[in-house]
C-alpha positions as CSV (number, residue, x, y, z in Angstrom):
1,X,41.4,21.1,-18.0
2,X,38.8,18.7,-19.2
3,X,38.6,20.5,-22.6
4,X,42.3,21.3,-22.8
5,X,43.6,18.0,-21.7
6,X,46.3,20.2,-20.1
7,X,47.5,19.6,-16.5
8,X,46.5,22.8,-13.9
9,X,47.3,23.4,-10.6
10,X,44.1,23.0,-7.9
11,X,44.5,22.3,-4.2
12,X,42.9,19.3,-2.5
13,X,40.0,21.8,-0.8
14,X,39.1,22.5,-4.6
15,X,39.1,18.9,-6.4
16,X,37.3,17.4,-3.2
17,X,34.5,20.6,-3.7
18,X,34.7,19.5,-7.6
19,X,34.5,15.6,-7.2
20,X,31.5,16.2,-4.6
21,X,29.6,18.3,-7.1
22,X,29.6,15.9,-9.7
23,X,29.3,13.2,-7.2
24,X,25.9,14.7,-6.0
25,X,24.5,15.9,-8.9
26,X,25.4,12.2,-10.6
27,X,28.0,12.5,-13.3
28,X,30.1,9.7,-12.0
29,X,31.8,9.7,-15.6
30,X,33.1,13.6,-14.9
31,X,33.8,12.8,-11.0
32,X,36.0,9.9,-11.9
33,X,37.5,11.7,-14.3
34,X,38.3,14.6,-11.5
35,X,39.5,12.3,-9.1
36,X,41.8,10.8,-12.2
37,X,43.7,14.3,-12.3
38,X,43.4,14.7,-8.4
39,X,45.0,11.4,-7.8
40,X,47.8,12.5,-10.2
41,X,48.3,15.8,-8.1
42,X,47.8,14.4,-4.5
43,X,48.6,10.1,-5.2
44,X,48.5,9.7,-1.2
45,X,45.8,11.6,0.0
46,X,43.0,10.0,1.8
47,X,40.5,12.5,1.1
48,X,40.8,11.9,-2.6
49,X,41.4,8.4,-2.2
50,X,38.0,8.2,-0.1
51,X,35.7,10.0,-2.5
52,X,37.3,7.8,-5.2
53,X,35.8,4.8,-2.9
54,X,32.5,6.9,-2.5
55,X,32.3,6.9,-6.6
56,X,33.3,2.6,-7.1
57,X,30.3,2.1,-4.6
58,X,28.0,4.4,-6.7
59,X,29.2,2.1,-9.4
60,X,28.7,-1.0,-7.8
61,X,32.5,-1.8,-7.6
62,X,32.7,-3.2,-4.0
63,X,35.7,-5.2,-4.7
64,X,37.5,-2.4,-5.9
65,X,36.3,-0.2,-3.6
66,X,37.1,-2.8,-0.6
67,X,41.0,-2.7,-1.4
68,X,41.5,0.8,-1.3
69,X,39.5,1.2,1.7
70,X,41.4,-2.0,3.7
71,X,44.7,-0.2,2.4
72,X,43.4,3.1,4.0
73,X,42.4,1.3,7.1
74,X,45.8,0.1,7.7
75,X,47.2,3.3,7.8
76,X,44.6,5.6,9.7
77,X,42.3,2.9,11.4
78,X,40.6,5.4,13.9
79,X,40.1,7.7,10.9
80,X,36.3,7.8,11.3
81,X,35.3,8.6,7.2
82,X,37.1,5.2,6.5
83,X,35.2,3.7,9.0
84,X,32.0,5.2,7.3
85,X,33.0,3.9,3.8
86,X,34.2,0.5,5.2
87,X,31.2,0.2,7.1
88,X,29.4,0.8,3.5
89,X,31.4,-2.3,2.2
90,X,29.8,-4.2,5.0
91,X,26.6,-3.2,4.6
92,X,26.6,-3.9,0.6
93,X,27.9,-7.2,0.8
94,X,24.9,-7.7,3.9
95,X,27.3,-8.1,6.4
96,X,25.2,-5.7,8.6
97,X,26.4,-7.0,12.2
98,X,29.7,-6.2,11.2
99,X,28.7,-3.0,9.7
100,X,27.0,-1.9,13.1
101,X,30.4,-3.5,15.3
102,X,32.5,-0.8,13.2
103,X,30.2,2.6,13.2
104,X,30.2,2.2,17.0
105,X,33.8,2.7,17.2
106,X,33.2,6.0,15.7
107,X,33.6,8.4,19.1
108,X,30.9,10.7,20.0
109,X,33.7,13.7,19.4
110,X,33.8,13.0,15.9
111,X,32.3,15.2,13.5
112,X,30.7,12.0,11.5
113,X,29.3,10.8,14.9
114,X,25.9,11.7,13.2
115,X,26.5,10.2,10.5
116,X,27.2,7.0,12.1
117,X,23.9,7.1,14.2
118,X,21.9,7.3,10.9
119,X,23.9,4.7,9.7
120,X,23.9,2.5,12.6
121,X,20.0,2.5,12.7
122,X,19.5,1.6,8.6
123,X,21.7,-1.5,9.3
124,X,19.6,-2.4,12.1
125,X,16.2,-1.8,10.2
126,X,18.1,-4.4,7.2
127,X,18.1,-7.2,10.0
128,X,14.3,-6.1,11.3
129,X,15.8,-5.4,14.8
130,X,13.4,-2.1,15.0
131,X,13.6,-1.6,18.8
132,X,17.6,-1.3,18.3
133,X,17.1,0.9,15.1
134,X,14.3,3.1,16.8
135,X,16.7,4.3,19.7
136,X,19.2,5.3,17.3
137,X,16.8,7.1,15.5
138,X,15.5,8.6,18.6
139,X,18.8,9.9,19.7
140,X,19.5,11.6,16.2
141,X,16.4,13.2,16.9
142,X,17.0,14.2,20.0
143,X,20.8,15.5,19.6
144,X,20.6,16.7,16.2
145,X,18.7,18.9,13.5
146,X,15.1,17.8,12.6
147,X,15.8,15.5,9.5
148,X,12.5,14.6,8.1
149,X,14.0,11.2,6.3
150,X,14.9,10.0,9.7
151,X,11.8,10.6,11.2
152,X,10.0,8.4,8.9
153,X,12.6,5.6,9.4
154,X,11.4,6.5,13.1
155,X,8.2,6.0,12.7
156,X,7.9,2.7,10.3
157,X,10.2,1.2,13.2
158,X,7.0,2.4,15.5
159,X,4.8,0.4,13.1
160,X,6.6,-2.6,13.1
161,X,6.9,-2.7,16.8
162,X,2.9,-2.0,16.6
163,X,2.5,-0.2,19.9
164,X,0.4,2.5,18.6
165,X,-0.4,3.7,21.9
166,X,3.7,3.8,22.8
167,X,3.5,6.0,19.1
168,X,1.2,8.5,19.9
169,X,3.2,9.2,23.3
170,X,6.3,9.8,21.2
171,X,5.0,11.9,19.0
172,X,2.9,14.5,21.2
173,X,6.3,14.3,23.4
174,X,8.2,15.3,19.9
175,X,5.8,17.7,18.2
176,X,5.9,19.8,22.2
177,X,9.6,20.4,21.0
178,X,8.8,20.9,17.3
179,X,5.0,22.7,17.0
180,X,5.3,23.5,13.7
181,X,6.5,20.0,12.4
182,X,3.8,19.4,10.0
183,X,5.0,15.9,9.1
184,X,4.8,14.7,12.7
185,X,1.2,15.9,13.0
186,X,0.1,14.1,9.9
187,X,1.2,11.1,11.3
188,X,0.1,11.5,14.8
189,X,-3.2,12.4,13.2
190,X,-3.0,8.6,11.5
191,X,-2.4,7.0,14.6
192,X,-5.3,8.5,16.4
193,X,-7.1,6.9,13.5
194,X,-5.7,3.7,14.3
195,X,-7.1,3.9,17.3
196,X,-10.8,5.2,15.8
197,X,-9.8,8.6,17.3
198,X,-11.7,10.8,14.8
199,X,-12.1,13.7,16.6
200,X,-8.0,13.7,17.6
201,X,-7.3,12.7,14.2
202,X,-8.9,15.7,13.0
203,X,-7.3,17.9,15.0
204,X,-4.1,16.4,14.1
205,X,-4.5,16.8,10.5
206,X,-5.7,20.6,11.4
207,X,-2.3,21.7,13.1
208,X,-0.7,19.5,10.3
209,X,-2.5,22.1,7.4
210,X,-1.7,25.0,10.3
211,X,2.4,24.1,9.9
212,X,2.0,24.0,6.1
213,X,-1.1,25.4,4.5
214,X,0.1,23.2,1.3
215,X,0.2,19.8,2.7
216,X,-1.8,18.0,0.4
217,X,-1.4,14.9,2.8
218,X,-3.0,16.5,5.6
219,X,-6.5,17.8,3.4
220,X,-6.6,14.3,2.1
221,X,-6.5,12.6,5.5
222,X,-9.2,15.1,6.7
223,X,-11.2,14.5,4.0
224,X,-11.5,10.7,4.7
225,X,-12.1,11.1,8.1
226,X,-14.8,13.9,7.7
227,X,-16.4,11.0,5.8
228,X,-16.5,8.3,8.1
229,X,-17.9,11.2,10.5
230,X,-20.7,11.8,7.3
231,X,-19.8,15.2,7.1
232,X,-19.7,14.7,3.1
233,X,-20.1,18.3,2.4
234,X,-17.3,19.5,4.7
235,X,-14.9,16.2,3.1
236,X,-16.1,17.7,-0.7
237,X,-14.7,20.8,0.8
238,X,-11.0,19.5,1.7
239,X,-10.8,17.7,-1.8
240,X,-11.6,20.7,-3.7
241,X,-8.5,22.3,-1.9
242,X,-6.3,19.8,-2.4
243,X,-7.7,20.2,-6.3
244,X,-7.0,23.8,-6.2
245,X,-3.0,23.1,-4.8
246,X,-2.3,20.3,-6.5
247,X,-4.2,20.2,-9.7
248,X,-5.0,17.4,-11.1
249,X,-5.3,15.3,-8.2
250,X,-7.4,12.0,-9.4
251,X,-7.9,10.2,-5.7
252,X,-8.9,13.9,-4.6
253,X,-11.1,14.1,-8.0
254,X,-12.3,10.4,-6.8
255,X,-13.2,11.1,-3.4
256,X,-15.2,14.5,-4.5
257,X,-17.1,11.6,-6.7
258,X,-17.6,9.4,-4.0
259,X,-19.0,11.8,-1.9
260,X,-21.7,13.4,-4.7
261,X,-22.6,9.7,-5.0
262,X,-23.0,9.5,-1.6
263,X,-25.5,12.4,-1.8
264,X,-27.3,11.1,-4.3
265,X,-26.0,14.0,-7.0
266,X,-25.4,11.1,-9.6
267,X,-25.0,14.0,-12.7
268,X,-21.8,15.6,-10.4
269,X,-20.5,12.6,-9.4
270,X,-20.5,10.7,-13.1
271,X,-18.6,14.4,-13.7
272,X,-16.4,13.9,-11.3
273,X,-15.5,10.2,-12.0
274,X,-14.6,10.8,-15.9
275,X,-12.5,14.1,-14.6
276,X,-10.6,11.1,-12.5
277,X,-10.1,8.2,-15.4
278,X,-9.2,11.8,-17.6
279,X,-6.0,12.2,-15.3
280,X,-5.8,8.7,-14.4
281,X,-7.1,6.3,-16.7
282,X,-5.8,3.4,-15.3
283,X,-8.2,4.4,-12.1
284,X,-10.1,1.2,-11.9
285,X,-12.3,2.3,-8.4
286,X,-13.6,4.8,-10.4
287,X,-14.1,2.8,-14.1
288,X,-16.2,0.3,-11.4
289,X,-17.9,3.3,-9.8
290,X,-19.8,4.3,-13.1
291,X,-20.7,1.1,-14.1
292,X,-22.6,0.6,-10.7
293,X,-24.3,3.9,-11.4
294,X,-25.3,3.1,-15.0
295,X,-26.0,-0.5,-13.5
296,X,-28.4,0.9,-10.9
297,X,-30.3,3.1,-13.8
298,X,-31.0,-0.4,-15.7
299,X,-28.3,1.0,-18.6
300,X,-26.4,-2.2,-19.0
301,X,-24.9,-1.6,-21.9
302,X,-22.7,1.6,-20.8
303,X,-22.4,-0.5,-17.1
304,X,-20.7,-3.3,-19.5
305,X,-18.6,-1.0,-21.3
306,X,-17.2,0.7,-18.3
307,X,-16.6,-2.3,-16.3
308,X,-14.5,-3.9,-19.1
309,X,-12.1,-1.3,-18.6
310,X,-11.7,-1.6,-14.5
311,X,-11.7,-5.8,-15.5
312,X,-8.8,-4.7,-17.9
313,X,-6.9,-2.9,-15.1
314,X,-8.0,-5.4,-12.6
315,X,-8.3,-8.7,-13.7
316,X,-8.4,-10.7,-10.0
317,X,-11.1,-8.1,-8.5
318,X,-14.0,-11.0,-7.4
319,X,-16.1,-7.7,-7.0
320,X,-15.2,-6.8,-10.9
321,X,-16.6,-9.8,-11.9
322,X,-19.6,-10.1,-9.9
323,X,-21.2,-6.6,-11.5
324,X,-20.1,-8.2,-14.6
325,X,-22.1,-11.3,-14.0
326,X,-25.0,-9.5,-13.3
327,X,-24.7,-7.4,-16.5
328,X,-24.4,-9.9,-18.8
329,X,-27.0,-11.8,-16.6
330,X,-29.6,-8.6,-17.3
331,X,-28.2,-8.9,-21.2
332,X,-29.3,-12.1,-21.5
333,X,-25.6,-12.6,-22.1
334,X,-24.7,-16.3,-21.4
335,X,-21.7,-16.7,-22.6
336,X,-20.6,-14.0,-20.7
337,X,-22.3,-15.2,-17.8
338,X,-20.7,-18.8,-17.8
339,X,-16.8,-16.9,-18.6
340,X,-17.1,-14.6,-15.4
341,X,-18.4,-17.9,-13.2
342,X,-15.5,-19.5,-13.9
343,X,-13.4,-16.4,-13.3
344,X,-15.1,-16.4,-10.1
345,X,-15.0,-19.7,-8.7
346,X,-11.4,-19.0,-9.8
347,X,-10.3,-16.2,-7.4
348,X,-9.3,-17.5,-3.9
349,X,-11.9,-18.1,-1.4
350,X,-15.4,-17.3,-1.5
351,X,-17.9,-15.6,0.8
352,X,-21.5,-16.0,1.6
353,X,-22.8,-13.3,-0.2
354,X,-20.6,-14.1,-3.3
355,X,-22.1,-17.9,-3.1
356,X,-25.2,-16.9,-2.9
357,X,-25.0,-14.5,-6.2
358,X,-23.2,-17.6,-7.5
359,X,-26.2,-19.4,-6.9
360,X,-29.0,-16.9,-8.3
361,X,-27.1,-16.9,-11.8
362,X,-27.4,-21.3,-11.9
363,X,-31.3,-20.7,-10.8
364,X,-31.2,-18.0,-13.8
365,X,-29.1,-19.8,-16.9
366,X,-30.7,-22.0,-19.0
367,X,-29.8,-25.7,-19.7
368,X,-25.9,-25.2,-18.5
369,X,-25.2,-27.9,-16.0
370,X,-21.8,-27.1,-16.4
371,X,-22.4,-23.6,-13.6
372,X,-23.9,-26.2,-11.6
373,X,-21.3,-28.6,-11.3
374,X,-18.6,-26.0,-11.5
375,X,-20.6,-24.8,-8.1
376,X,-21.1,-28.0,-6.6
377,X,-17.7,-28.8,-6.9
378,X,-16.9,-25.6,-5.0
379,X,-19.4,-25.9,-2.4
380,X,-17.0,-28.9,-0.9
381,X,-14.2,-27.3,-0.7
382,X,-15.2,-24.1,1.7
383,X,-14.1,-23.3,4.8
384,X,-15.6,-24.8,8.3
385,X,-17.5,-22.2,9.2
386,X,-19.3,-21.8,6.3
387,X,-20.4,-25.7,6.1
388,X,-24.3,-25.2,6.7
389,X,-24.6,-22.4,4.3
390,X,-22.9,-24.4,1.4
391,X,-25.4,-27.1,2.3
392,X,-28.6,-25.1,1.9
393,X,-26.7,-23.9,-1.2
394,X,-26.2,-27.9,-2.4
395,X,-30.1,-28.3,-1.6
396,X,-30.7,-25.5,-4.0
397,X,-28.5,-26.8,-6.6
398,X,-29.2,-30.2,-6.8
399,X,-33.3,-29.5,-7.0
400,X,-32.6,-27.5,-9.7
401,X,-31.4,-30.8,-11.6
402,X,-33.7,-32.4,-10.1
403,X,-32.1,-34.7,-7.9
404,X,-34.5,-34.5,-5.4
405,X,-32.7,-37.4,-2.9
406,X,-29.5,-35.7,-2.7
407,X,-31.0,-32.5,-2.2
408,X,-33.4,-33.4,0.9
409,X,-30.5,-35.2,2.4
410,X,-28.2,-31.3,1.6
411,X,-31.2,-29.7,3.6
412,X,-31.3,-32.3,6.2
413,X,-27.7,-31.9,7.2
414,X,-28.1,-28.4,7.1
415,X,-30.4,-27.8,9.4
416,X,-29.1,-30.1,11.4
417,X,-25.7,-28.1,12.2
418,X,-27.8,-24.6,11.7
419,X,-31.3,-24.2,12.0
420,X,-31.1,-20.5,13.1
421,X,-30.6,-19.7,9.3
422,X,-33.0,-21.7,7.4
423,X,-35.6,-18.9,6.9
424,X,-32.7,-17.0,6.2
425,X,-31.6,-19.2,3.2
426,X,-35.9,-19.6,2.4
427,X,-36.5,-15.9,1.5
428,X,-33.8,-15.8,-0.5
429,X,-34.4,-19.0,-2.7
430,X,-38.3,-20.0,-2.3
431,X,-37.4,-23.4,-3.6
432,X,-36.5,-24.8,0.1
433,X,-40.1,-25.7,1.3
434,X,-41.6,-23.4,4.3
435,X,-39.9,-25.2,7.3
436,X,-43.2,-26.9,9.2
437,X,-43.4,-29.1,5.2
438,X,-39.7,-29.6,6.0
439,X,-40.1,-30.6,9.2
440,X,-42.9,-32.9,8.1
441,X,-40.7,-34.6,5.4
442,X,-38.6,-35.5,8.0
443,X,-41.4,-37.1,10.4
444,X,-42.6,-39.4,7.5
């Protein structure tokens, strides 16, 4: 007909089966062109006339769409596919109360009953009322076929309700009634880990691999967890499978890096960490993790080079531009030094240990104030609990440019609120004087 133009007989039973293929497969243009000559054949049938609302949705038609279904309503209002498309309307235009009001008058008889439970709990999950959308997901579960898409709608309203415990309950009741779900033991296996279950984690992920040998989730999660357990051999193990079934895999090829780093086999795991930016090369973990290697070996110059391209992928990592602070400090690279302070000082808020570096590059750059002020400035702006260690840090700072009243009065004021640290803060900068001078500067 479509290459004809000429005008065939087909029942309804066949255009519907013909509209739906095209409809699912996503040639809207050849559906509507089906339901065209269907309409022509069959100009009051609702079946037609509902997949021709199905395809103006697709399309993004509502209004178009929401006339023909209101006309349909009028005439077969307990008809429970116009409910389901009308319901659609409602839930496009984020009417999702209303939505929900009109899927529940769909009657448990129906054959779209299921339907409307699915339904009923995606408009609940748009107005975050989880606990309402989790029951309906529950009782698909519980009435119907396993469908794995529900499950997971399941489970993140779990995780927004964030009672793992209540989680792992559901799931070892589920997975009694379905052993061999392997997408139920992968996630009970992640909620023992919330829990810093390691062991139950592990044996979650094992029945996971036991229901699907292929799961590359599963190795993956075991992997991690072998890890945290130090079983680094047995992790490199689990990522070498997942290598073998789903080759390349660069956060499997990563984590076999991270572990021969781990182990102190630096050739393997430099390997394995150019096999990763090889499939990946936007992998900035692992553009960092070989420039702390050839950082650690004194090679600066290939550190540099490979930290430019994580900084490239990454430019707001304060850890990104710490190493490359150090670098350029080792390269006698000041220019370099002075543009990743700034960037520094820049990202967000600052720790101790990042002050501190902060601190060792001022002591180390010649005659540029301008680190030092950029610090000092910084220094008044930290957070409460972090008061006394910005006021060693001023101390530090200011006898540098040797402005030696402002500095004792820093040091005062810092032991003052903490003294527990001041040796602390002494071994790492010998330029605060040995605390019984201190405390004799202060007696004077």
């Amino acid at each position: 007909m479509l290459k004809s133009n000429k005008f065939l007989f087909f029942d309804v039973d066949e255009f519907e089966s013909i509209i739906i293929y095209y409809l699912e497969s996503g040639n809207t243009s050849l559906a509507n062109k089906a339901i065209k000559m269907a309409s022509k054949q069959y100009p009051e049938n609702s079946a037609i006339s509902l997949l021709k609302i199905e395809s103006l949705i697709v399309q993004n038609k509502i209004d178009e769409a929401e006339k023909l279904v209101n006309k349909l309503f009028l005439l077969e209002s307990n008809n429970s596919e116009i409910i389901l498309q009308k319901s659609r309307i409602f839930s496009k235009r984020k009417n999702h109360t209303e939505s929900i009001k009109l899927l529940k008058t769909i009657p448990k008889d129906s054959e779209f009953y299921s339907d409307a439970i699915i339904m009923i709990g995606k408009e609940f999950l748009f107005i975050d009322e989880f606990k309402n959308a989790k029951e309906k997901f529950i009782e698909y579960i519980n009435d119907y076929q396993l469908d794995y898409a529900v499950l997971n709608n399941l489970l993140y309203c779990f995780d927004n309700i964030g009672n793992t415990e209540d989680t792992i309950n559901y799931l070892n009741d589920f997975l009694e009634k379905n052993p061999y779900c392997e997408v139920g033991w992968h996630q009970l296996g992640k909620q023992y880990l919330k829990k810093g279950l390691l062991k139950e984690a592990l044996t979650a992920f094992d029945f996971a691999i036991i229901s699907d040998d292929s799961f590359v989730g599963a190795y993956l999660e075991m992997g991690k967890v072998l890890e945290k357990l130090n079983k680094v051999n047995e992790a490199i193990e689990q990522y070498e499978i997942v290598s073998k079934i789903d080759n390349p895999n660069p956060f499997a090829l990563n984590r076999i890096a991270c572990c021969h780093n781990k182990l102190g086999n630096l050739d393997l795991a430099i390997s394995f960490y150019n096999k990763t930016i090889i499939e990946d090369p936007v992998h900035d973990g692992a553009w960092m993790s070989l420039s702390t290697i050839y950082f650690k070996q004194n090679d600066f110059i290939e550190a540099k080079n490979h930290l430019i391209k994580a900084i490239e992928i990454d430019t707001e990592n304060i850890k990104y531009w710490e190493l490359y602070c150090k670098i350029c400090l080792n390269l006698n690279q000041f220019d370099e030094v002075e543009i990743s302070f700034k960037e520094i000082l820049s990202l967000g808020e600052l720790n101790l240990s990042t002050l501190i570096l902060l601190t060792k590059t001022v002591l180390e750059t010649p005659n540029n104030n301008l680190l030092s002020d950029g610090l000092l400035k910084r220094t008044e702006n930290l957070t409460e609990s972090l008061t006394a260690e910005a006021k060693y840090i001023r101390y530090v700072i200011y006898s540098k440019l040797g402005e030696i009243e402002k500095a004792n009065f820093n040091l005062k004021e810092a032991y003052s609120i903490n003294p527990a640290i001041y040796d602390y803060f002494r071994d790492i900068f010998p330029t605060i004087p040995q605390l019984h001078v201190f405390k004799n500067m202060n007696a004077s």
